[in-house]
mmCIF file as Biopython writes it, N, C-alpha, C and O atoms, coordinates in Angstrom:
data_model
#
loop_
_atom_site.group_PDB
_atom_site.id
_atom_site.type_symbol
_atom_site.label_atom_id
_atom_site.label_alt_id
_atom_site.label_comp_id
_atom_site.label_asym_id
_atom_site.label_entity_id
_atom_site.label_seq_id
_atom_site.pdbx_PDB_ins_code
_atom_site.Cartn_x
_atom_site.Cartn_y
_atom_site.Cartn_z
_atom_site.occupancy
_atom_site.B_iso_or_equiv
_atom_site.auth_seq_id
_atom_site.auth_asym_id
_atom_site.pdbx_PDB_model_num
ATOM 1   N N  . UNK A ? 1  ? 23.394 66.010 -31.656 1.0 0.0 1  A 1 
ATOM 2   C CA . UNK A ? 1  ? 24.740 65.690 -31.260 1.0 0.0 1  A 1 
ATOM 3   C C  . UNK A ? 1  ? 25.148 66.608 -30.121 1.0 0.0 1  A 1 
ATOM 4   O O  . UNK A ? 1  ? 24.918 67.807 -29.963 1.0 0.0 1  A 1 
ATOM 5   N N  . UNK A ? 2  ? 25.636 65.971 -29.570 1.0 0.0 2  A 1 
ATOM 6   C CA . UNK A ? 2  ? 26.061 66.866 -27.697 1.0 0.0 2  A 1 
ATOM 7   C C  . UNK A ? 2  ? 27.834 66.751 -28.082 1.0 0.0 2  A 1 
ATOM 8   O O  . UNK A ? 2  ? 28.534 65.739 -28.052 1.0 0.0 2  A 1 
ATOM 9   N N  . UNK A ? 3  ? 28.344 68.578 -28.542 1.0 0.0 3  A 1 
ATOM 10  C CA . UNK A ? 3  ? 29.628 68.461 -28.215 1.0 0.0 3  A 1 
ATOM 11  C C  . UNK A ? 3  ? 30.207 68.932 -27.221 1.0 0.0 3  A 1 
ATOM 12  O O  . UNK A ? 3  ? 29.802 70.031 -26.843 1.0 0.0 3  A 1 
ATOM 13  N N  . UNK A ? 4  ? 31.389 68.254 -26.424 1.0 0.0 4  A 1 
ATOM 14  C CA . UNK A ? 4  ? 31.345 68.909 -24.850 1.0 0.0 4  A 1 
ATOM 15  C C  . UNK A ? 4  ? 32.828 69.561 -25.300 1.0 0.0 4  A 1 
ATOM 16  O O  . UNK A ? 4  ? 33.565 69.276 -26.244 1.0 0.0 4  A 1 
ATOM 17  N N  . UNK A ? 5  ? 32.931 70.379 -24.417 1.0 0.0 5  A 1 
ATOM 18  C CA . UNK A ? 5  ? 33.909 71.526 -24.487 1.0 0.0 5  A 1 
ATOM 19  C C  . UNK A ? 5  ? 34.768 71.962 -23.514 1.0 0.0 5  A 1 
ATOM 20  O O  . UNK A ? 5  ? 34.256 71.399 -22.546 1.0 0.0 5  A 1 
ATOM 21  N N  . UNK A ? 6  ? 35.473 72.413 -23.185 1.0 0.0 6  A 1 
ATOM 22  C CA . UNK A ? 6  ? 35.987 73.645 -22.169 1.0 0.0 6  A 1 
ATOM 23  C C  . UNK A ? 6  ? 35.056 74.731 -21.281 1.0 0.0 6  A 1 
ATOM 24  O O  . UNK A ? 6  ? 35.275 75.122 -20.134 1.0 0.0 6  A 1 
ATOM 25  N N  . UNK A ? 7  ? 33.658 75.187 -22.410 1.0 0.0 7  A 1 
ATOM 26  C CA . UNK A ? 7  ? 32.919 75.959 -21.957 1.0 0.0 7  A 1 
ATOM 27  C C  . UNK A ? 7  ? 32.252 75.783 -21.642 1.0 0.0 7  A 1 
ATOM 28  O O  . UNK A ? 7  ? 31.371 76.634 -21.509 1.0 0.0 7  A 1 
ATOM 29  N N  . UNK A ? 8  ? 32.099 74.435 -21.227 1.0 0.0 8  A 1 
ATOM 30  C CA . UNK A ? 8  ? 30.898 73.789 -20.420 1.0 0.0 8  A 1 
ATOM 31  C C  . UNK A ? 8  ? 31.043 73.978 -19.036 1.0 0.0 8  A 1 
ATOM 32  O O  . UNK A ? 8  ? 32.220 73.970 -18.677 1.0 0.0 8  A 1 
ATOM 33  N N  . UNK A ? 9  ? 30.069 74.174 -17.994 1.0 0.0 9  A 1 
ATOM 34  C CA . UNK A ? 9  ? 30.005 73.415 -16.742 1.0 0.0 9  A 1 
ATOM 35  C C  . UNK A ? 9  ? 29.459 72.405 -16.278 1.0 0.0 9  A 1 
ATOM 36  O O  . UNK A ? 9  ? 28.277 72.065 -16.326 1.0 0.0 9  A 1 
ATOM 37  N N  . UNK A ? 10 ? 30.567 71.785 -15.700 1.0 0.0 10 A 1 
ATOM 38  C CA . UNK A ? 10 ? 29.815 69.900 -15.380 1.0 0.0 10 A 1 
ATOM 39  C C  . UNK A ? 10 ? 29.601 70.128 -13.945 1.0 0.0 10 A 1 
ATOM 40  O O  . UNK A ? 10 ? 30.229 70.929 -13.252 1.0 0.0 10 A 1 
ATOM 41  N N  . UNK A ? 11 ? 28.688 69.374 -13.579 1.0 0.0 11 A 1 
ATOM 42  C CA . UNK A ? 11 ? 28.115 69.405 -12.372 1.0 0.0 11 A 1 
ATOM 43  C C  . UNK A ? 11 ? 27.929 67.943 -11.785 1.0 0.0 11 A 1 
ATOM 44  O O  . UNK A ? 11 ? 27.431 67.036 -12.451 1.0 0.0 11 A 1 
ATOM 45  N N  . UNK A ? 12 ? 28.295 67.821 -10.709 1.0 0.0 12 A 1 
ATOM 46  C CA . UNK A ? 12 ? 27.853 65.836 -10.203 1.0 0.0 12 A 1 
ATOM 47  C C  . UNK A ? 12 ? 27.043 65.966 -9.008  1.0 0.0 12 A 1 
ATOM 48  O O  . UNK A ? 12 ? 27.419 66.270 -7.876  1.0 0.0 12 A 1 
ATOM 49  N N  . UNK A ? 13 ? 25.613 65.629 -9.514  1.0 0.0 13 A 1 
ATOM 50  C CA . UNK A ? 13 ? 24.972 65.701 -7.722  1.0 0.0 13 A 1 
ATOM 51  C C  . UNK A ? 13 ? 26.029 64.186 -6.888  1.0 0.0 13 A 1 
ATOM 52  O O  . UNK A ? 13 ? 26.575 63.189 -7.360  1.0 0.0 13 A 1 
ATOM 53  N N  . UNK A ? 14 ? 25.884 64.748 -5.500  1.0 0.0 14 A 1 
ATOM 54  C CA . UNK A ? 14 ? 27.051 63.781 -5.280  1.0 0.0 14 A 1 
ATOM 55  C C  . UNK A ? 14 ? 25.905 62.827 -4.618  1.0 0.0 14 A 1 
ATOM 56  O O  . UNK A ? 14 ? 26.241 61.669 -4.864  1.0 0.0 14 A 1 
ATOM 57  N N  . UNK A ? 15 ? 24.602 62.847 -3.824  1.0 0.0 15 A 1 
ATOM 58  C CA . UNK A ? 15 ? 24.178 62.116 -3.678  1.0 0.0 15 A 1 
ATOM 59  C C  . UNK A ? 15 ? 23.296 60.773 -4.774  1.0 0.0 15 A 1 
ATOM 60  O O  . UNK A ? 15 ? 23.319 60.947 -5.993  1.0 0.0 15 A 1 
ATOM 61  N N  . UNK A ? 16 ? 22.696 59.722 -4.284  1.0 0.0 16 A 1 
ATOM 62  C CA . UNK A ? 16 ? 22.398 58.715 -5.014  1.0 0.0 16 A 1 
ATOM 63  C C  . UNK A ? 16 ? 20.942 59.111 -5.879  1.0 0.0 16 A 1 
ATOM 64  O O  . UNK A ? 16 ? 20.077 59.792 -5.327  1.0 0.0 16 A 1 
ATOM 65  N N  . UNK A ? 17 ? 20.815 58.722 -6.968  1.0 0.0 17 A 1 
ATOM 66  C CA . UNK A ? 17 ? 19.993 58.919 -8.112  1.0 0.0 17 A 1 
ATOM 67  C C  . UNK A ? 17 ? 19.170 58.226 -8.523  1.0 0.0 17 A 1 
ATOM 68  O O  . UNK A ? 17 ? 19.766 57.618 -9.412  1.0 0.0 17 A 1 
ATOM 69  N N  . UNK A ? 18 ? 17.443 57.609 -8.493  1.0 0.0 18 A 1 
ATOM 70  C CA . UNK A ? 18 ? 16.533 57.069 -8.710  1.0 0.0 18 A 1 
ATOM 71  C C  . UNK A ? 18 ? 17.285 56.744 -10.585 1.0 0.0 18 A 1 
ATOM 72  O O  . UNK A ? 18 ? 16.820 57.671 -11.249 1.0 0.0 18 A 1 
ATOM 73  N N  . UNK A ? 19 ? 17.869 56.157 -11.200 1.0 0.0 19 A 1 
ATOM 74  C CA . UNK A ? 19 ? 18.072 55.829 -12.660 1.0 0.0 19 A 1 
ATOM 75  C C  . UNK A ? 19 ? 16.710 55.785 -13.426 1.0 0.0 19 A 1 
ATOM 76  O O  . UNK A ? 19 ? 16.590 56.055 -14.621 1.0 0.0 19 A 1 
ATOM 77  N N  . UNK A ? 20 ? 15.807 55.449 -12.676 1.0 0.0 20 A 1 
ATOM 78  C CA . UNK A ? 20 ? 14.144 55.200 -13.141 1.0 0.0 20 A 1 
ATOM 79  C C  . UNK A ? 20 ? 13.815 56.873 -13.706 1.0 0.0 20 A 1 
ATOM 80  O O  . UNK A ? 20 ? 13.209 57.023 -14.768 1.0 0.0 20 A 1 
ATOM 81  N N  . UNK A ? 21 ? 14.212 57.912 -13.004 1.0 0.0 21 A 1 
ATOM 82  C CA . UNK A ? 21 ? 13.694 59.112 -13.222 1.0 0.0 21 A 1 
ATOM 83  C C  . UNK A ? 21 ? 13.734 59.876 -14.833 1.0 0.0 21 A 1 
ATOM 84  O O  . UNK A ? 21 ? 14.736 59.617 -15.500 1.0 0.0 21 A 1 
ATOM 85  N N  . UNK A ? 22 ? 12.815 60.682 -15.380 1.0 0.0 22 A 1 
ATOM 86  C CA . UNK A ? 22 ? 13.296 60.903 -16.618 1.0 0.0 22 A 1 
ATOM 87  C C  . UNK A ? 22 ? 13.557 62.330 -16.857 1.0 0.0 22 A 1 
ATOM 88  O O  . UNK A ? 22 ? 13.938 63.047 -15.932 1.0 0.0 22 A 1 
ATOM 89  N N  . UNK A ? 23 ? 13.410 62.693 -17.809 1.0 0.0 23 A 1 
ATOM 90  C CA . UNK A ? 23 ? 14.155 64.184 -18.062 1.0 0.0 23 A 1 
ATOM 91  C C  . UNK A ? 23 ? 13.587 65.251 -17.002 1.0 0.0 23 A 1 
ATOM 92  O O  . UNK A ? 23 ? 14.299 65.950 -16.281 1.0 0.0 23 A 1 
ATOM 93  N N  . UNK A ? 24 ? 12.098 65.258 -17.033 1.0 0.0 24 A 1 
ATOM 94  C CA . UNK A ? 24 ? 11.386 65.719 -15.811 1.0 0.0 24 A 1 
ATOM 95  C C  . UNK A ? 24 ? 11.826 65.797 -14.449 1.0 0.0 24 A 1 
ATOM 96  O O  . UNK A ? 24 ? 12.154 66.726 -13.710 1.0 0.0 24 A 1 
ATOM 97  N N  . UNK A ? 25 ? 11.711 64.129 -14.290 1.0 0.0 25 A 1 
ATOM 98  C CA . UNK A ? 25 ? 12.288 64.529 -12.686 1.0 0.0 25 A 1 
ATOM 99  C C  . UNK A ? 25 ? 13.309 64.882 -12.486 1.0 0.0 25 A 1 
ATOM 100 O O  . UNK A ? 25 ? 13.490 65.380 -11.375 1.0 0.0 25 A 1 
ATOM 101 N N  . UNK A ? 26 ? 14.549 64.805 -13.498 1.0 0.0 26 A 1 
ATOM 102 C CA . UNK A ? 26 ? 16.214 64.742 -13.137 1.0 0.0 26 A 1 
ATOM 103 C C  . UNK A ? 26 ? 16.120 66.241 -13.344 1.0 0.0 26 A 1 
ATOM 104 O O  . UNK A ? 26 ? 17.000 66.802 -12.691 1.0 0.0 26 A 1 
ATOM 105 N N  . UNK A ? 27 ? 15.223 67.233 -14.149 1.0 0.0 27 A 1 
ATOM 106 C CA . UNK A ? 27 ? 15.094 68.486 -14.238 1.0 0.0 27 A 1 
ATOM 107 C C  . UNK A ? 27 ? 14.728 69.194 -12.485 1.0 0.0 27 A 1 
ATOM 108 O O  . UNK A ? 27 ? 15.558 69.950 -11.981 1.0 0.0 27 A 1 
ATOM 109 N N  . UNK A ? 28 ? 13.854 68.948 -11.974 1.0 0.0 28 A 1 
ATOM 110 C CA . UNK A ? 28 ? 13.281 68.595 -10.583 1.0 0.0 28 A 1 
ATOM 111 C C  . UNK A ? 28 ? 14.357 68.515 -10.039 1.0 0.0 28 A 1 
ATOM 112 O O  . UNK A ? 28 ? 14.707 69.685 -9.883  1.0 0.0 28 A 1 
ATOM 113 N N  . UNK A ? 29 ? 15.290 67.716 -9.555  1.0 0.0 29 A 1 
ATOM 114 C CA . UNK A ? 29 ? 16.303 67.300 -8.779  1.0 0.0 29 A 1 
ATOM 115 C C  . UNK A ? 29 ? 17.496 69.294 -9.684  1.0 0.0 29 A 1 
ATOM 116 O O  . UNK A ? 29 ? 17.709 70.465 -9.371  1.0 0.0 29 A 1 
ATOM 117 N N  . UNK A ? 30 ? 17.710 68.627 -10.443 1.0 0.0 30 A 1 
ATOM 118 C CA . UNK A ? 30 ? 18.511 70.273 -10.587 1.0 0.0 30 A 1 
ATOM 119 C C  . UNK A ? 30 ? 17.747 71.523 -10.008 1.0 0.0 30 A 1 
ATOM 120 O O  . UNK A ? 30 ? 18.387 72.477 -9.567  1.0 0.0 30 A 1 
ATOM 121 N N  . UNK A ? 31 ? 16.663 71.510 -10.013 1.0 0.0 31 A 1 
ATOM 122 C CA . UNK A ? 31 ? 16.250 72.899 -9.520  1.0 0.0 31 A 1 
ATOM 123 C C  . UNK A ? 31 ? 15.898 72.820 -8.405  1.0 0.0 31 A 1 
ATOM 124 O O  . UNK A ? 31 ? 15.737 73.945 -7.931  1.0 0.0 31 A 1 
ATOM 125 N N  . UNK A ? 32 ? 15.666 71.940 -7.639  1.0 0.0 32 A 1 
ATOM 126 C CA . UNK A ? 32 ? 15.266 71.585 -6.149  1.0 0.0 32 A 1 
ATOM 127 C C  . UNK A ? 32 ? 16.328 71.931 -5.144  1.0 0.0 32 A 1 
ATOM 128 O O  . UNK A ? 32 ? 16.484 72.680 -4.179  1.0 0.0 32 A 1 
ATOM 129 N N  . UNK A ? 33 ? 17.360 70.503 -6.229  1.0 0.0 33 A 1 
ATOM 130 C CA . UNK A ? 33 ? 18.792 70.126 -4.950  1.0 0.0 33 A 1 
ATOM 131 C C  . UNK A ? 33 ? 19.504 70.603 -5.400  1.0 0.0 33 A 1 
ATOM 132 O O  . UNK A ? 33 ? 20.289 70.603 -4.452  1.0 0.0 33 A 1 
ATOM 133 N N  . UNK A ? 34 ? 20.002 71.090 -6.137  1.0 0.0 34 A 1 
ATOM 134 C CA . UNK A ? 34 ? 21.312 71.659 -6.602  1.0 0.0 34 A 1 
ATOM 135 C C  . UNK A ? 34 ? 20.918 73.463 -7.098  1.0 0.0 34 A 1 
ATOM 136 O O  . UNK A ? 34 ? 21.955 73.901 -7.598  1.0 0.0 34 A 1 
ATOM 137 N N  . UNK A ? 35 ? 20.197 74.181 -7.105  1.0 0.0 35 A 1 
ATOM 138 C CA . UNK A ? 35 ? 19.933 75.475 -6.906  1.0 0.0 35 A 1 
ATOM 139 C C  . UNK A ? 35 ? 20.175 75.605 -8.649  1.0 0.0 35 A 1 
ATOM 140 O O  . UNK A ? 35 ? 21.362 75.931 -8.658  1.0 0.0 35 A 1 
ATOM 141 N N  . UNK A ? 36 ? 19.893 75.564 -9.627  1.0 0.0 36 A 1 
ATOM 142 C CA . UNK A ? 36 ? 20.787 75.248 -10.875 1.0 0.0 36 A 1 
ATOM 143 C C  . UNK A ? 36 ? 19.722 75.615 -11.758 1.0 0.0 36 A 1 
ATOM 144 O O  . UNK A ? 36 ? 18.623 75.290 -11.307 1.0 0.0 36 A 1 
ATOM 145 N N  . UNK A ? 37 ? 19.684 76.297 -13.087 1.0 0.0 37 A 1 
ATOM 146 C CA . UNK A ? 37 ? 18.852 75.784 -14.170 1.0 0.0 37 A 1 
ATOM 147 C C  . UNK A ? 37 ? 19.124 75.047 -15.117 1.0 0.0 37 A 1 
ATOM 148 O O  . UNK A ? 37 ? 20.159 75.304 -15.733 1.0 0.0 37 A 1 
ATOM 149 N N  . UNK A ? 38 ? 18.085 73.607 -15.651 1.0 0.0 38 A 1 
ATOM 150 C CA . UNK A ? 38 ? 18.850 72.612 -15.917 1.0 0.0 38 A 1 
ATOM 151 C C  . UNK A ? 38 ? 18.760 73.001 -17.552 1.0 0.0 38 A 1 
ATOM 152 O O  . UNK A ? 38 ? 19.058 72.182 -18.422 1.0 0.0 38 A 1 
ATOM 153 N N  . UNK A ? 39 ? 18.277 74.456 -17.861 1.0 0.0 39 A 1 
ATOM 154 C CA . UNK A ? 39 ? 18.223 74.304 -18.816 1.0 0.0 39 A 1 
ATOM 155 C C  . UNK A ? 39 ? 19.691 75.216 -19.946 1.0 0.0 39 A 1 
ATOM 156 O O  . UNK A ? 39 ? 20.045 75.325 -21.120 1.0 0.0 39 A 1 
ATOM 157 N N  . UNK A ? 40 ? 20.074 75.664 -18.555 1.0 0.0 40 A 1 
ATOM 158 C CA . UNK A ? 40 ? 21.130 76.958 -19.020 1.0 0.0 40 A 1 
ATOM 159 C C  . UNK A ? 40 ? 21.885 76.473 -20.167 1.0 0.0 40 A 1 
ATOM 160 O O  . UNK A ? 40 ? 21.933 77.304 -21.074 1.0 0.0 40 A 1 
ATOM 161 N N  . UNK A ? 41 ? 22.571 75.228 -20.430 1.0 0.0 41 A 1 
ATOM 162 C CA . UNK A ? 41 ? 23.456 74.414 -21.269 1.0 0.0 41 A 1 
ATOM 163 C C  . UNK A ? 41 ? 24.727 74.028 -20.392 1.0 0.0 41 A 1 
ATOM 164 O O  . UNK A ? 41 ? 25.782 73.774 -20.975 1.0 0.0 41 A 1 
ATOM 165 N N  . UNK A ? 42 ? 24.650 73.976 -18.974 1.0 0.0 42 A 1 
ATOM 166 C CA . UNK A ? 42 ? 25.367 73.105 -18.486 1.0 0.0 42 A 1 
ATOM 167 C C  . UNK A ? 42 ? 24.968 71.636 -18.721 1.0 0.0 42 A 1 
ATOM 168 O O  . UNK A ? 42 ? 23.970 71.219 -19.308 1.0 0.0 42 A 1 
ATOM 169 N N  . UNK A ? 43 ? 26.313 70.693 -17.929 1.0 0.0 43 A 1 
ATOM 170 C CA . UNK A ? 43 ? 26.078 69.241 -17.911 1.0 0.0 43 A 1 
ATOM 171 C C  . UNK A ? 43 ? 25.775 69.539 -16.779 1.0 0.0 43 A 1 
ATOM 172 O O  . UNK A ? 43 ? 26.046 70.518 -16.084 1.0 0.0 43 A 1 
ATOM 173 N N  . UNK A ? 44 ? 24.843 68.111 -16.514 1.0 0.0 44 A 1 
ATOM 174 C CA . UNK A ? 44 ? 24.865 67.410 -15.347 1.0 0.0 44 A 1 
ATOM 175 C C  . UNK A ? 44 ? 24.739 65.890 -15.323 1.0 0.0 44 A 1 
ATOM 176 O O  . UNK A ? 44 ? 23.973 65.269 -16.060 1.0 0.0 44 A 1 
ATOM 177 N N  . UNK A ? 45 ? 25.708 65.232 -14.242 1.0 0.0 45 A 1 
ATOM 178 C CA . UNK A ? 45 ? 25.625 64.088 -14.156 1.0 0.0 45 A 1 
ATOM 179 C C  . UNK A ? 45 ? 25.092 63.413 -12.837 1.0 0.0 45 A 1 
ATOM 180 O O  . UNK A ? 45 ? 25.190 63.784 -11.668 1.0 0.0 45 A 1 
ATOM 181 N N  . UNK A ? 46 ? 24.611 62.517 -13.288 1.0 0.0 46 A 1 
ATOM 182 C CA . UNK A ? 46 ? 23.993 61.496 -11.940 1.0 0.0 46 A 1 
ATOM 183 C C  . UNK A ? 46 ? 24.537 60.214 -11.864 1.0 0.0 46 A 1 
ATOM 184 O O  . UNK A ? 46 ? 25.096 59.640 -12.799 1.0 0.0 46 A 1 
ATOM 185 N N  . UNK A ? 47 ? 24.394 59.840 -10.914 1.0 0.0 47 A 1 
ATOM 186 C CA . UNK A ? 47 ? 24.832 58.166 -10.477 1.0 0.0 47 A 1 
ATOM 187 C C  . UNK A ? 47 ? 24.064 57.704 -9.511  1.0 0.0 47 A 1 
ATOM 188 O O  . UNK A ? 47 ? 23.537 58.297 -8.569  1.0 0.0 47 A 1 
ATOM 189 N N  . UNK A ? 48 ? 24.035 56.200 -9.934  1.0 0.0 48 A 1 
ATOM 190 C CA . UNK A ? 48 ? 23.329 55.553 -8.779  1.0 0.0 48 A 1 
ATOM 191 C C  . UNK A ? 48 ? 23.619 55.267 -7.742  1.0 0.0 48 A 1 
ATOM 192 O O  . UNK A ? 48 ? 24.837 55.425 -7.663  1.0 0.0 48 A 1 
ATOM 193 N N  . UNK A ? 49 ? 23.006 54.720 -6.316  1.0 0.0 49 A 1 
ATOM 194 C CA . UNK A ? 49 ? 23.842 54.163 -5.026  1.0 0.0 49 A 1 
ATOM 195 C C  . UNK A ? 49 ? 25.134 53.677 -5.278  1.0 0.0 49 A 1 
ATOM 196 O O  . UNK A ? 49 ? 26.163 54.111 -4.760  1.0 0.0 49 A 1 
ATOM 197 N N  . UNK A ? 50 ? 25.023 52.492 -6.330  1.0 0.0 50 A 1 
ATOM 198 C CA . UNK A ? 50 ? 26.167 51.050 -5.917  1.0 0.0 50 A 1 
ATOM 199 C C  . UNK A ? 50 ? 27.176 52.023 -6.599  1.0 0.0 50 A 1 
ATOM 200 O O  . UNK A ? 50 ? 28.312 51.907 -6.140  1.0 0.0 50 A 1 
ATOM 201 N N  . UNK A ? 51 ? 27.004 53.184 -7.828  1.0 0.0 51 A 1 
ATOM 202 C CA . UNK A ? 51 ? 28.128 53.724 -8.513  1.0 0.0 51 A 1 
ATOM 203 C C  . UNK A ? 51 ? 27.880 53.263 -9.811  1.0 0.0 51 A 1 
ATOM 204 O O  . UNK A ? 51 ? 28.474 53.724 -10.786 1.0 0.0 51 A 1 
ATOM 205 N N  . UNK A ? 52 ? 26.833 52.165 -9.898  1.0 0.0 52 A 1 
ATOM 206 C CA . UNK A ? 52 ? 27.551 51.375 -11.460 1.0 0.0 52 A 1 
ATOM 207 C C  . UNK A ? 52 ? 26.728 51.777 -12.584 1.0 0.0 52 A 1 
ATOM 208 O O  . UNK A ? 52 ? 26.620 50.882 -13.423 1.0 0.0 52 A 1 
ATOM 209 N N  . UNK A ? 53 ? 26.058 52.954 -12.881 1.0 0.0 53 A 1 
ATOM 210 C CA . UNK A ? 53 ? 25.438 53.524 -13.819 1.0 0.0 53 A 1 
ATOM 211 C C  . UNK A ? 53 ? 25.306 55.425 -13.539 1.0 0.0 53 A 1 
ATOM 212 O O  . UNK A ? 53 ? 25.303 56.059 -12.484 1.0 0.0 53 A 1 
ATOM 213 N N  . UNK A ? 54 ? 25.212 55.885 -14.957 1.0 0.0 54 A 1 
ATOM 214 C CA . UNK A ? 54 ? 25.393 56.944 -14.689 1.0 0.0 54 A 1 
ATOM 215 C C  . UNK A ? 54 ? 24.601 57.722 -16.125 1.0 0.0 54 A 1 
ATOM 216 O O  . UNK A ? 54 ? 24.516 57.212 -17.243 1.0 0.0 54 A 1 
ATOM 217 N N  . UNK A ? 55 ? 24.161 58.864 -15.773 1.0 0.0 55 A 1 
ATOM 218 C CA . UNK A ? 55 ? 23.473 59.625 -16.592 1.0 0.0 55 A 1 
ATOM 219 C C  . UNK A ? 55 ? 23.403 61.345 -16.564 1.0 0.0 55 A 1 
ATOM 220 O O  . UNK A ? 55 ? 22.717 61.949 -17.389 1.0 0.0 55 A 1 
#
């Protein structure tokens, strides 16, 4: 169960997001493009080009 909080930090890569990618690569993309460890217990969210899915 994922409870989100106050003490979280959320993060939005603002560019567009392969949805195909899985924990791996979206791990990849946090430590690449966004300077980040994806494992610290922040969020992060992604979206696709058109906007209409998100993860």
């Amino acid at each position: 169960m994922l409870a989100l909080g106050s003490s979280h930090h959320f993060y939005l890569r603002r560019g567009p997001t392969d949805m195909r990618k899985g924990f791996n690569g979206l791990c990849g993309l946090v430590r690449s493009g966004m300077k980040r460890d994806p494992l610290s217990g922040d969020i992060y969210v992604f979206i696709n080009r058109r906007r209409t899915h998100i993860k």
